[in-house]
VOBA-1610 file (N, C-alpha, C; in pm, whole numbers, padded with zeros to 5 digits, always signed):
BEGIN
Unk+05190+05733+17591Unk+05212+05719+17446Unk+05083+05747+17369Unk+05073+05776+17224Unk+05007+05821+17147Unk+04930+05701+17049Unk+04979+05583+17071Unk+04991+05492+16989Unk+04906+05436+16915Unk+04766+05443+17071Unk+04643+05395+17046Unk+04558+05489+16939Unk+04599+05665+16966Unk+04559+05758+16912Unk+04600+05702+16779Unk+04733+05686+16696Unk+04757+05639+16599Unk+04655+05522+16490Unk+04658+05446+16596Unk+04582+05372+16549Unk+04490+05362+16469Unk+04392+05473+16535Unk+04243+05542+16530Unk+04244+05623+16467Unk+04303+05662+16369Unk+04355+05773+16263Unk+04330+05706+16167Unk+04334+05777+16017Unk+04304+05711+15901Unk+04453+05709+15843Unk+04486+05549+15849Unk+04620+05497+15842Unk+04700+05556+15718Unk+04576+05522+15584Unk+04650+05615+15494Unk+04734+05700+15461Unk+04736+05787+15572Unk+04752+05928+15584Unk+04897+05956+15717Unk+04921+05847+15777Unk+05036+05858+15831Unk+05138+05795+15745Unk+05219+05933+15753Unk+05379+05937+15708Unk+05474+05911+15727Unk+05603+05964+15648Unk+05719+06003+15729Unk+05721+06068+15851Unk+05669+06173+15845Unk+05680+06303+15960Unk+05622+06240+16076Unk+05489+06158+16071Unk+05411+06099+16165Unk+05496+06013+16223Unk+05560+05937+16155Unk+05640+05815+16251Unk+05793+05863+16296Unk+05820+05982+16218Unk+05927+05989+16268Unk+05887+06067+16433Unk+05828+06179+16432Unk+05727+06280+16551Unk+05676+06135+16664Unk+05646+06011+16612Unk+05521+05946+16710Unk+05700+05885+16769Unk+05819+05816+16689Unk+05917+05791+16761Unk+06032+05838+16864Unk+06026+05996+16816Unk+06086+06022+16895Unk+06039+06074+17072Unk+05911+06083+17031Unk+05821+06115+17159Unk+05863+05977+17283Unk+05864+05875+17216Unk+05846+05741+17287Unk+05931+05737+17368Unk+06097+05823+17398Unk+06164+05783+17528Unk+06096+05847+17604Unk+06039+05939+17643Unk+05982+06010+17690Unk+05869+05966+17803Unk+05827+05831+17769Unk+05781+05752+17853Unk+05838+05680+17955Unk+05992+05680+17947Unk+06048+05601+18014Unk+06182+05627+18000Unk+06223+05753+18040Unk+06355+05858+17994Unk+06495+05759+18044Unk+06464+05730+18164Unk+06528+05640+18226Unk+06605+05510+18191Unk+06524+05412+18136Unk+06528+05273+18033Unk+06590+05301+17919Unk+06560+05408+17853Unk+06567+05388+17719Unk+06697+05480+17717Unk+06735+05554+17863Unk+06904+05604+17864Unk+06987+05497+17886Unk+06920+05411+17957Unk+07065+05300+18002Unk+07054+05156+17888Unk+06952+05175+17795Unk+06988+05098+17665Unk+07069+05184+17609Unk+07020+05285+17563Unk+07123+05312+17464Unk+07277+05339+17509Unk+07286+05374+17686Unk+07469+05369+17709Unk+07539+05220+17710Unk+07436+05130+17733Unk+07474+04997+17761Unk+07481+04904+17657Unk+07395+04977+17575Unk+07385+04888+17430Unk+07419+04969+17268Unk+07340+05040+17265Unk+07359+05153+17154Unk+07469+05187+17148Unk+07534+05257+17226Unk+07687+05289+17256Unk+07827+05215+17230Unk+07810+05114+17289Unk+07873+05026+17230Unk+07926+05023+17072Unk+07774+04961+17021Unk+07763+04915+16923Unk+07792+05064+16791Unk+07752+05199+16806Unk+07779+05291+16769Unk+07937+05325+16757Unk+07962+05308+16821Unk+08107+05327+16862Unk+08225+05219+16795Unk+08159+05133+16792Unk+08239+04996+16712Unk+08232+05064+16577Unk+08129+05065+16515Unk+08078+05079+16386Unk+08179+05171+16395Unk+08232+05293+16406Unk+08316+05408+16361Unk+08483+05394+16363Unk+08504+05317+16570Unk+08633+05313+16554Unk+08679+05214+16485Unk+08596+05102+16460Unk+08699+04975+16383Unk+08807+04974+16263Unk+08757+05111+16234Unk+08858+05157+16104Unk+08965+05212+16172Unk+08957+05241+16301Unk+09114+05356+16340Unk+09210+05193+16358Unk+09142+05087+16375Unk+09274+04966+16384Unk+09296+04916+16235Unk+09148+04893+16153Unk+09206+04831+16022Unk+09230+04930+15919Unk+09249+05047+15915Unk+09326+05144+15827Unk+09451+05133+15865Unk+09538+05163+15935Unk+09670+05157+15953Unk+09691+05049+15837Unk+09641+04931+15916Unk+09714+04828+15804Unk+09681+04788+15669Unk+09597+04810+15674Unk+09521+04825+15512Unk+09637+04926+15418Unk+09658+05049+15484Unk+09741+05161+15449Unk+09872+05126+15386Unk+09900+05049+15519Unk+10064+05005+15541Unk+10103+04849+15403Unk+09942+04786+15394Unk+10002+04695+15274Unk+09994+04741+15109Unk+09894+04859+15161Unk+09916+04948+15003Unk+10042+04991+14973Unk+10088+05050+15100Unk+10212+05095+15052Unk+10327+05031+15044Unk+10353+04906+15086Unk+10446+04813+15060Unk+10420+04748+14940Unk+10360+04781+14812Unk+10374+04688+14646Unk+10419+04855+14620Unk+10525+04834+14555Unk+10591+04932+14465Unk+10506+04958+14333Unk+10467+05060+14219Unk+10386+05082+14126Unk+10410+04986+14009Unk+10518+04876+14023Unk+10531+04787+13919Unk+10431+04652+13991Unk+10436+04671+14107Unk+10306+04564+14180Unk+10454+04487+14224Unk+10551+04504+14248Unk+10634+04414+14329Unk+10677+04458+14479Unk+10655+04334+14544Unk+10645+04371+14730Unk+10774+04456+14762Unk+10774+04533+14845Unk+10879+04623+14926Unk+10902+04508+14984Unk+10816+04480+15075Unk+10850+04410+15209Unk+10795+04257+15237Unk+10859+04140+15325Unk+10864+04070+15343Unk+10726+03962+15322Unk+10705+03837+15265Unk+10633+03782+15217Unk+10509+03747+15421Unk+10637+03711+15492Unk+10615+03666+15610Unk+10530+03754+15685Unk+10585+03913+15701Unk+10524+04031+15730Unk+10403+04061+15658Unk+10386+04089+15556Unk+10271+04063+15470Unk+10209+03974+15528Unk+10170+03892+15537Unk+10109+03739+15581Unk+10037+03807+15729Unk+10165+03797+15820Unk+10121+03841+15932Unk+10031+03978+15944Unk+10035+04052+15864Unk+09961+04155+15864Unk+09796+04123+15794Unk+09772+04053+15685Unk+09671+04025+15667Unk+09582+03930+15759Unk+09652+03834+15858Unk+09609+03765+15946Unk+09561+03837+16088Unk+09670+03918+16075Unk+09577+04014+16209Unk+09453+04136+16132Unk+09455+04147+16015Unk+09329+04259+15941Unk+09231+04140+15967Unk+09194+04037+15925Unk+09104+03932+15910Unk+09034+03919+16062Unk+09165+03903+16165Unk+09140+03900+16302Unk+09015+04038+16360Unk+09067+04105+16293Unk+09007+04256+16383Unk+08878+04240+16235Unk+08873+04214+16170Unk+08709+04208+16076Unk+08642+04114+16143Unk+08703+04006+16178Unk+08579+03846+16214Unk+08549+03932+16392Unk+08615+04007+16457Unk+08615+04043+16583Unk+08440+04150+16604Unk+08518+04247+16472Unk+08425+04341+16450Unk+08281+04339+16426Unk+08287+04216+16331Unk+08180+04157+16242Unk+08095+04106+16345Unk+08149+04017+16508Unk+08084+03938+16563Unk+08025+04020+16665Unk+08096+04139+16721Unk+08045+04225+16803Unk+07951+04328+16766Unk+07937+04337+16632Unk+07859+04411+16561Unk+07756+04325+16564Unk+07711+04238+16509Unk+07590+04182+16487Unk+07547+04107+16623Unk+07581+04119+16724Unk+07593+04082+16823Unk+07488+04184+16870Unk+07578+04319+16881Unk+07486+04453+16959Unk+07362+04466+16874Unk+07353+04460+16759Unk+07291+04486+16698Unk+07152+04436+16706Unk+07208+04297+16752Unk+07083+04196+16800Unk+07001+04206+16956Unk+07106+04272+17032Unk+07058+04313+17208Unk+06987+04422+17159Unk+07031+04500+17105Unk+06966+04672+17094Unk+06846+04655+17038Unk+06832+04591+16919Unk+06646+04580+16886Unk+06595+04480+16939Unk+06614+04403+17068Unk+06494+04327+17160Unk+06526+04438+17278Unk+06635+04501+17288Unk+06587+04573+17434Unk+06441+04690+17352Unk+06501+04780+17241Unk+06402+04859+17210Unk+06274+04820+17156Unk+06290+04702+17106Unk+06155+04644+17027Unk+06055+04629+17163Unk+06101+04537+17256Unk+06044+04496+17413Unk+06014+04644+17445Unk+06099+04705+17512Unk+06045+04802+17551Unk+05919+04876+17489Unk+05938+04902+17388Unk+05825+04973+17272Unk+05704+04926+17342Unk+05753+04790+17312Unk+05592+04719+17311Unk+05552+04694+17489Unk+05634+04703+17554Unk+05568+04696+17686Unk+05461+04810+17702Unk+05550+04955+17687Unk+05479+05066+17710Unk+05388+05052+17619Unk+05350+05044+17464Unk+05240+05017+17426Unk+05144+04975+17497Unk+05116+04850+17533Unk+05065+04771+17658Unk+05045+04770+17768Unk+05099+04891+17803Unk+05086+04951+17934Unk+05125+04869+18019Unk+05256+04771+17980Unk+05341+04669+18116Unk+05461+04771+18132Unk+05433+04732+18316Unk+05575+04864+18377Unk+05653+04825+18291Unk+05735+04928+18315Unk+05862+04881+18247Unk+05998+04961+18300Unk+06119+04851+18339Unk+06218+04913+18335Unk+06370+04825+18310Unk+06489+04891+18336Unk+06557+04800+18288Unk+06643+04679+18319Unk+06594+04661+18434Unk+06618+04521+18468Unk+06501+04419+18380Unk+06399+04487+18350Unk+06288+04389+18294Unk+06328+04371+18157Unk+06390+04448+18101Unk+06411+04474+17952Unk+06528+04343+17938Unk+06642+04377+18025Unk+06750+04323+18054Unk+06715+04154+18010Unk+06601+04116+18127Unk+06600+03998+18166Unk+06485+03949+18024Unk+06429+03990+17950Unk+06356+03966+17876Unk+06433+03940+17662Unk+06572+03997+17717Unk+06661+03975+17611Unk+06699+03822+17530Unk+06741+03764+17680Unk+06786+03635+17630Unk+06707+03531+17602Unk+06598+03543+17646Unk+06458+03484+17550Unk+06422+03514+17406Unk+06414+03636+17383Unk+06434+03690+17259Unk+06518+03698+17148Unk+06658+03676+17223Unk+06798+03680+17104Unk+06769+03576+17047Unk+06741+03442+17035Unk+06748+03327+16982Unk+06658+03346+16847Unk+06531+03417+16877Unk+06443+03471+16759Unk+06489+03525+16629Unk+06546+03609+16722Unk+06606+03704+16674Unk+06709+03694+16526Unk+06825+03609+16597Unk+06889+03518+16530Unk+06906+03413+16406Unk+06754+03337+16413Unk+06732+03285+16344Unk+06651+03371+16235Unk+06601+03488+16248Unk+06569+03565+16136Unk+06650+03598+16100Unk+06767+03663+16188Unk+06865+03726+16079Unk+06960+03656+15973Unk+06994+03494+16027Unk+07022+03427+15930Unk+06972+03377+15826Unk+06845+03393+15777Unk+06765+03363+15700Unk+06744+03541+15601Unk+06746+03627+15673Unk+06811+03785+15588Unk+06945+03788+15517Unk+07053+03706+15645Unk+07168+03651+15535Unk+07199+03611+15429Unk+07098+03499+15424Unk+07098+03401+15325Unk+07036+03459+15201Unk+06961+03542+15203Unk+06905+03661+15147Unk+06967+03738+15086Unk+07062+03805+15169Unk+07143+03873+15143Unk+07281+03870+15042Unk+07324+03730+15067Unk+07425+03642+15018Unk+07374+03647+14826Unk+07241+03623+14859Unk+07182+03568+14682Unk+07158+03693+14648Unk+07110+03801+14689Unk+07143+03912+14636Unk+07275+03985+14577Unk+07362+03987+14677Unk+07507+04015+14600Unk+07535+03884+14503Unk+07513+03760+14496Unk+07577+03656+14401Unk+07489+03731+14264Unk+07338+03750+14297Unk+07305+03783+14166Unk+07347+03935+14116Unk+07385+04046+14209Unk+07434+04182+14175Unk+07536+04198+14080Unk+07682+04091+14138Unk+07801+04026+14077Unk+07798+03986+13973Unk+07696+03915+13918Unk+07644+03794+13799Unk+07616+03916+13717Unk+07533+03986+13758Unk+07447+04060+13648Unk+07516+04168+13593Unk+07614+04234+13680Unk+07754+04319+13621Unk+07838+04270+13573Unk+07880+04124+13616Unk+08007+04125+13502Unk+07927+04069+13359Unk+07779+03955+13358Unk+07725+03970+13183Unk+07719+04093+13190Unk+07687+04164+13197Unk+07662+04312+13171Unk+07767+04361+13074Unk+07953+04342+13174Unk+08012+04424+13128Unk+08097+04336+12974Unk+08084+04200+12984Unk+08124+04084+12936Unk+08054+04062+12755Unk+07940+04106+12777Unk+07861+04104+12692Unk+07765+04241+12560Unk+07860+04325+12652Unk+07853+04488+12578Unk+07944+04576+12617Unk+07928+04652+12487Unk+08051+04718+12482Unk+08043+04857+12622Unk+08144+04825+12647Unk+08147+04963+12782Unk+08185+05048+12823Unk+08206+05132+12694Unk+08255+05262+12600Unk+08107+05335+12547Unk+07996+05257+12483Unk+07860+05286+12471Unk+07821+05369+12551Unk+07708+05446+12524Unk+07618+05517+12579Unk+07507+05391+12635Unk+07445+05361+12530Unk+07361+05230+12576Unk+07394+05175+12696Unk+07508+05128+12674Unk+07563+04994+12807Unk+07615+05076+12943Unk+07610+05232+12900Unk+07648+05256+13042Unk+07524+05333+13106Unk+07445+05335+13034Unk+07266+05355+13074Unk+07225+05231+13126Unk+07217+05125+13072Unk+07205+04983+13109Unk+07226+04968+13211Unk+07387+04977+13285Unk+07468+04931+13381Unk+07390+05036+13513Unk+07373+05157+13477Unk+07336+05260+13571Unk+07203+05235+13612Unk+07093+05170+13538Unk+06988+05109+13537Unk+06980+04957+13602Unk+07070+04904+13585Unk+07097+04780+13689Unk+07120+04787+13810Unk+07235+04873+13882Unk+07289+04952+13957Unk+07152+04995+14063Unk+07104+05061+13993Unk+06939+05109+14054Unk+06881+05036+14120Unk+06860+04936+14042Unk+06774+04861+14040Unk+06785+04761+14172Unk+06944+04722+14175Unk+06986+04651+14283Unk+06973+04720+14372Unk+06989+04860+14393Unk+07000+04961+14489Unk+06900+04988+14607Unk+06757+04952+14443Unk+06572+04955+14539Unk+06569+04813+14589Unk+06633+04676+14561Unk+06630+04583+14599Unk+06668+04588+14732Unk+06823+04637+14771Unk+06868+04639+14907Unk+06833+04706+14981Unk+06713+04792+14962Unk+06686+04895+15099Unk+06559+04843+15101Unk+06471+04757+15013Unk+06376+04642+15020Unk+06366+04556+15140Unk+06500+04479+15107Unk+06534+04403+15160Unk+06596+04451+15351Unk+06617+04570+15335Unk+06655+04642+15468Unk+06542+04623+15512Unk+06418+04697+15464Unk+06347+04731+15538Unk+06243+04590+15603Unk+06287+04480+15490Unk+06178+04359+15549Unk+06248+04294+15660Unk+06384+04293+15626Unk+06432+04247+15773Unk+06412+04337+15904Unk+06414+04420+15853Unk+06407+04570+16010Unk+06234+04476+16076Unk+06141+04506+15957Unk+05991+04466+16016Unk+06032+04339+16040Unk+06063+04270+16007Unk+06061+04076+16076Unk+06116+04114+16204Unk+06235+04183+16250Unk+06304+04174+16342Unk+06181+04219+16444Unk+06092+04332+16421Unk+05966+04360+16543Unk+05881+04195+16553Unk+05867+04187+16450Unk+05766+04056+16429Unk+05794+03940+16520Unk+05941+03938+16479Unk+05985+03792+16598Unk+05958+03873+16740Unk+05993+03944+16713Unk+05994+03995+16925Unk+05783+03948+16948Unk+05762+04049+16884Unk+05630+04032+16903Unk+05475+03953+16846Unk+05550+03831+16798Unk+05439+03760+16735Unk+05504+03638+16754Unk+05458+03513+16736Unk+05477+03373+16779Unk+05538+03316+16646Unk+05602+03393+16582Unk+05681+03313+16452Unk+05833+03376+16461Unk+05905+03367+16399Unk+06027+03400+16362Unk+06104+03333+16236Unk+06198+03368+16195Unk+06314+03304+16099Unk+06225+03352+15967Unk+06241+03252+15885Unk+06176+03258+15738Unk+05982+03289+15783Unk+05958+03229+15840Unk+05778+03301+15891Unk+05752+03447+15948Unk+05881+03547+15956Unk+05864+03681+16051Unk+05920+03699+15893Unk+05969+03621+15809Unk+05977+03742+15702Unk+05871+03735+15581Unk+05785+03604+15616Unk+05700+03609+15534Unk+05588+03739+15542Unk+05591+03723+15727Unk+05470+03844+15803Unk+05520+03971+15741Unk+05663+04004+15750Unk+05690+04152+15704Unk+05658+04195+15575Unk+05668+04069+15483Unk+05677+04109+15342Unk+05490+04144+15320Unk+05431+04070+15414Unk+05259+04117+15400Unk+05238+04262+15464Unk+05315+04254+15573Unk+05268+04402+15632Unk+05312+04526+15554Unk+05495+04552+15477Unk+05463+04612+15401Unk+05403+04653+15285Unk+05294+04553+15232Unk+05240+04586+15095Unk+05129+04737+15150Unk+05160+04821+15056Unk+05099+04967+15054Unk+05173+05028+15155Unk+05276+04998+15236Unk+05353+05085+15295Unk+05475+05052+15264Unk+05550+05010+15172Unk+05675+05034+15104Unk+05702+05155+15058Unk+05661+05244+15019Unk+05722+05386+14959Unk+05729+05438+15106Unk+05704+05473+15204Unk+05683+05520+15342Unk+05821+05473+15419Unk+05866+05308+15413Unk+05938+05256+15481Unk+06088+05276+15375Unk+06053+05239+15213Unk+06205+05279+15173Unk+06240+05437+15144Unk+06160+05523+15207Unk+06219+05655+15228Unk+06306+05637+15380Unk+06190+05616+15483Unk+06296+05591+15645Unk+06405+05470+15599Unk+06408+05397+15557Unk+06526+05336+15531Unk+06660+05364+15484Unk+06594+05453+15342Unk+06707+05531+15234Unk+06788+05651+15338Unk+06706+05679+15386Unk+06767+05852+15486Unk+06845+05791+15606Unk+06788+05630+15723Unk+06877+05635+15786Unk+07028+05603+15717Unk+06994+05512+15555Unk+07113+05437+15572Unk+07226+05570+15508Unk+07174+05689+15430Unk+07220+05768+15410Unk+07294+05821+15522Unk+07235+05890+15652Unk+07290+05955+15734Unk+07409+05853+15798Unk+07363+05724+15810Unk+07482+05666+15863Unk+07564+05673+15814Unk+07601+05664+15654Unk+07693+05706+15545Unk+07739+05828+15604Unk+07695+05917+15590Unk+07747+06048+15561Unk+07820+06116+15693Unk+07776+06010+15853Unk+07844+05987+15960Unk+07983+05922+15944Unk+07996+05777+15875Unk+08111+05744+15840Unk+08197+05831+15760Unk+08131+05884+15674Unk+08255+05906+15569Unk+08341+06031+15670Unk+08259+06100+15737Unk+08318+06256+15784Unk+08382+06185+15908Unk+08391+06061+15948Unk+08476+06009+16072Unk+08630+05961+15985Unk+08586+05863+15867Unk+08708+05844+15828Unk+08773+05937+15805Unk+08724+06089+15704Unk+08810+06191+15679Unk+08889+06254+15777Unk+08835+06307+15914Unk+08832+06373+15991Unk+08969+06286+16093Unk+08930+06181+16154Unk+08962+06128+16214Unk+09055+06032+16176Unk+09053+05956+16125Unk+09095+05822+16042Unk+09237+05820+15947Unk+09196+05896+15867Unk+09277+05907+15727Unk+09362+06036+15790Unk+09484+06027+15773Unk+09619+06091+15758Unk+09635+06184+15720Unk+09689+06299+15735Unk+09684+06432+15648Unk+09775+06446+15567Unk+09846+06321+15460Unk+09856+06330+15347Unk+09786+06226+15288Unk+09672+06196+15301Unk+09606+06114+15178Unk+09484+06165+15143Unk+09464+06139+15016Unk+09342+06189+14959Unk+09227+06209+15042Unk+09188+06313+15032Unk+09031+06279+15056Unk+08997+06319+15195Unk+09121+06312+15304Unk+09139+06357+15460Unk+09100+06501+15479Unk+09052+06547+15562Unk+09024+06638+15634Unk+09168+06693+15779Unk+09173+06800+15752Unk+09317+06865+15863Unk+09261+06864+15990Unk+09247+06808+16093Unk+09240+06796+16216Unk+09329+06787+16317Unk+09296+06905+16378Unk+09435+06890+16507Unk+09385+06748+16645Unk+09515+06696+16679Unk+09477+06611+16758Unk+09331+06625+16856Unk+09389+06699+16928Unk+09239+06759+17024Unk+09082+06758+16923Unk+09146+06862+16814Unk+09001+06827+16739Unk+08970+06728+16678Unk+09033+06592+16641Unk+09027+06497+16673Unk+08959+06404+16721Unk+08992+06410+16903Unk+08914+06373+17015Unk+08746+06421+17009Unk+08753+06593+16929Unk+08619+06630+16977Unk+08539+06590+16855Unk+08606+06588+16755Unk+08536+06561+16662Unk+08476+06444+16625Unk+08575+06323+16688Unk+08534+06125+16643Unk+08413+06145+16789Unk+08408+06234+16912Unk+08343+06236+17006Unk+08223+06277+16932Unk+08212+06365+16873Unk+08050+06434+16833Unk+07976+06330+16747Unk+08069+06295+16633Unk+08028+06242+16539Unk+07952+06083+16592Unk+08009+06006+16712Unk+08024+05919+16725Unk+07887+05896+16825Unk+07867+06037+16925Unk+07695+06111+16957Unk+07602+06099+16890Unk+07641+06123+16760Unk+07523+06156+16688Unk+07525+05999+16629Unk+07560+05935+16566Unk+07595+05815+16546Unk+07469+05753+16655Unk+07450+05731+16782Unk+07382+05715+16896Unk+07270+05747+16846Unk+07241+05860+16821Unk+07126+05927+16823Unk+07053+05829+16695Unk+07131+05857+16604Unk+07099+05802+16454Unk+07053+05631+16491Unk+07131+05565+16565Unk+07071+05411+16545Unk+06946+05421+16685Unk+06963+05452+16765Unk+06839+05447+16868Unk+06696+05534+16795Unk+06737+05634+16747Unk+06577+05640+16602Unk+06537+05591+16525Unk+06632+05515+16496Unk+06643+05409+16374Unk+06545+05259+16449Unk+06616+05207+16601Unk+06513+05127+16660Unk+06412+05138+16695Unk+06376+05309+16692Unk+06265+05354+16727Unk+06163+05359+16660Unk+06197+05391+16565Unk+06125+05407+16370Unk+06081+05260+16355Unk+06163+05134+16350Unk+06116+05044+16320Unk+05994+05006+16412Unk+06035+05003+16516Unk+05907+04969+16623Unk+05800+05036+16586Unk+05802+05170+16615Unk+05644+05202+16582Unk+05596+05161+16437Unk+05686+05142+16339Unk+05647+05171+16191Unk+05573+05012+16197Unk+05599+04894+16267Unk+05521+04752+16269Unk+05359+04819+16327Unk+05352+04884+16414Unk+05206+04899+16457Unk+05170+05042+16366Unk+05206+05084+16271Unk+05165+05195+16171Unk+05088+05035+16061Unk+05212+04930+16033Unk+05170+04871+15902Unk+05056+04803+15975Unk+05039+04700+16092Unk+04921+04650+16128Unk+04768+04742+16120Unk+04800+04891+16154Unk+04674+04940+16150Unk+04673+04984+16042Unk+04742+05011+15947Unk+04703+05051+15790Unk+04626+04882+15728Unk+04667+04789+15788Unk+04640+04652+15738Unk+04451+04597+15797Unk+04438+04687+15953Unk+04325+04693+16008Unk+04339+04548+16052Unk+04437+04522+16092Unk+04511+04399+16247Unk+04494+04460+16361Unk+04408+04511+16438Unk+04435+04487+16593Unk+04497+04406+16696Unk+04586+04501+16769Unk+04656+04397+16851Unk+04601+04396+16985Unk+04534+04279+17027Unk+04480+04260+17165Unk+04580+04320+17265Unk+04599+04433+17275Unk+04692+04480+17396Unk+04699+04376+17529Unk+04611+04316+17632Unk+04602+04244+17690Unk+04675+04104+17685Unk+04648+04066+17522Unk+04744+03909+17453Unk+04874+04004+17420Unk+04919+04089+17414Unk+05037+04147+17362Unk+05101+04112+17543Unk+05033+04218+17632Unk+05086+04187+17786Unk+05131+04066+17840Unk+05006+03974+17803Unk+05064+03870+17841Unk+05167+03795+17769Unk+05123+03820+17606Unk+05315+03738+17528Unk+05445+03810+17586Unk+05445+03916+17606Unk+05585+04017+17713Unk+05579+03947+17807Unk+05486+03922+17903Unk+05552+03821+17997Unk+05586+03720+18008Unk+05582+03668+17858Unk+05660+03470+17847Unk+05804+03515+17837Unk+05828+03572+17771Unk+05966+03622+17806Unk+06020+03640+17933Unk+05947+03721+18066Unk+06011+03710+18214Unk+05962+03593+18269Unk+05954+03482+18188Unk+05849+03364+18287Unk+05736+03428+18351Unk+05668+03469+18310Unk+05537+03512+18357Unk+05394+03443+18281Unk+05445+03412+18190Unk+05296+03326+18104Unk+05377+03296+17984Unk+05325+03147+17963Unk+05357+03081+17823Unk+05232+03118+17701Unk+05298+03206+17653Unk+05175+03219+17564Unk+05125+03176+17495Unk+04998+03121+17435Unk+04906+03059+17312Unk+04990+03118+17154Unk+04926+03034+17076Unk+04984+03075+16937Unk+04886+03170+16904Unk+04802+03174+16929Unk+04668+03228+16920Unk+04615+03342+16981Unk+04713+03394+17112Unk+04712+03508+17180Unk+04691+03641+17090Unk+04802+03643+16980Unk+04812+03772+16969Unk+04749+03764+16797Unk+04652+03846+16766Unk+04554+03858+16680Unk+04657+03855+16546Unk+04649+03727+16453Unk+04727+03730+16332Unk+04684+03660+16188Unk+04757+03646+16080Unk+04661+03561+15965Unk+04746+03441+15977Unk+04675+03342+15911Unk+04723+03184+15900Unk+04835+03235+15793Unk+04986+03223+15855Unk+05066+03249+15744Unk+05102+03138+15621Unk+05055+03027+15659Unk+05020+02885+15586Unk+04904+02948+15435
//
């Protein structure tokens, strides 16, 4: 790896291009590991994300089309019922296996990253076994991004309906306003993407987690926020622009709006490609984040004792309980 070279560079001056070029180099160290994460983990989780709509469209479909255009039901109050109880079923299913993978896939790639950084072998039984130490970290940051997350949409909600409640929304003004709010929330949530993405390296690799890995992130990106909400804006774009051409293509019916004509077979090849690249898109995406934590430490001029990094990777395989003090950091107090 290049990493150390990175380092030793004038931080300023690494980019987009730099971190995207220094991430994708990184399977490359370990072609092997970082294939049987992503079939064992990435895959999965890629794959959820796309098909979960081929079960909850049908029915989503099927209760649109049972209210007649006066809004009175076609069909049975009971049926109805039962149909929203199994949509709810396959969301809480989706929802749990999603954030689930989501949580294996960045400690297998975060770990890994940082082993090879560190120059600890690495393979994937080690990765494997170094997970379930880590998920718990993990975890407790992301519920604390939740909670985050939660007060962000309560205030998004709040601030559109005074918005729409309180001016007229026929105006030019108020729909400049609204489009300007809109924005605004818009740089908030890919903000907010990107501090959870850095906490999520932080817990793997530093002796804090939960609300303290997001205090660390929110320090590491100061002067590298324009850098991180570009890689943020583009993955969350491409993932977009992956979904939408799965629902059209695949998904949606060839009489409803908006569908794409696909013959069965093309179909198969098409939810297949899309669903590849999908792969590709979140394993760069774990890749990007990882290196982009040791881009913000050396733009910050944090050295990481590679040696205290080796040995915190091995409290994870029972190999050493590490000091708080191991791995070179500021009093986040």
């Amino acid at each position: 790896m290049d990493l150390g070279q990175m380092e030793e560079a004038e931080s300023l001056r690494v980019g987009v291009t730099d971190v995207l070029r220094e991430s994708v180099s990184v399977p490359r160290a370990s072609p092997r590991t970082f294939a049987l994460i992503t079939l064992t983990l990435i895959f999965p989780l890629s794959f959820a994300v796309l098909a979960h709509s081929l079960f909850t469209h049908p029915i989503l479909l099927h209760l649109l089309r049972s209210y007649d255009r006066d809004g009175s039901a076609s069909s049975s109050s009971s049926s109805r019922a039962s149909e929203w109880s199994l949509l709810l079923l396959y969301q809480f299913a989706y929802l749990l296996f999603l954030f689930t993978f989501s949580l294996l896939s960045t400690a297998a790639v975060v770990f890994t990253v940082a082993s090879l950084y560190a120059a600890k072998p690495v393979s994937f039984a080690s990765t494997l076994s170094a997970v379930p130490p880590i998920f718990p970290r993990l975890f407790r940051t992301f519920l604390w991004v939740s909670l985050l997350m939660l007060l962000y949409n309560v205030a998004f909600g709040l601030s559109v309906l005074l918005l729409l409640l309180l001016s007229d929304a026929r105006s030019a003004a108020s729909l400049l306003l609204l489009a300007a709010v809109v924005v605004a929330f818009l740089a908030a949530h890919v903000y907010i993407s990107a501090l959870w993405h850095l906490a999520s390296v932080v817990a793997v690799l530093e002796p804090v987690c939960g609300l303290a890995a997001m205090a660390k992130s929110r320090q590491l990106l100061r002067g590298r926020t324009r850098v991180a909400a570009v890689l943020v804006t583009a993955y969350l774009a491409a993932c977009g622009l992956v979904g939408s051409l799965f629902r059209a293509a695949v998904v949606k019916y060839p009489d409803e709006e908006g569908s794409i004509w696909v013959s069965p077979l093309g179909k198969v090849l098409v939810g297949g490609a899309l669903v590849a690249l999908l792969v590709l898109l979140n394993l760069l995406g774990l890749l990007v984040q990882s290196i982009f934590y040791y881009v913000c430490k050396s733009f910050h001029r944090q050295p990481i004792d590679k040696t205290a990094l080796f040995d915190h990777l091995g409290g994870y395989l029972g190999e050493y309980v590490p000091l708080k003090s191991s791995i070179q950091m500021e009093n986040l107090s």
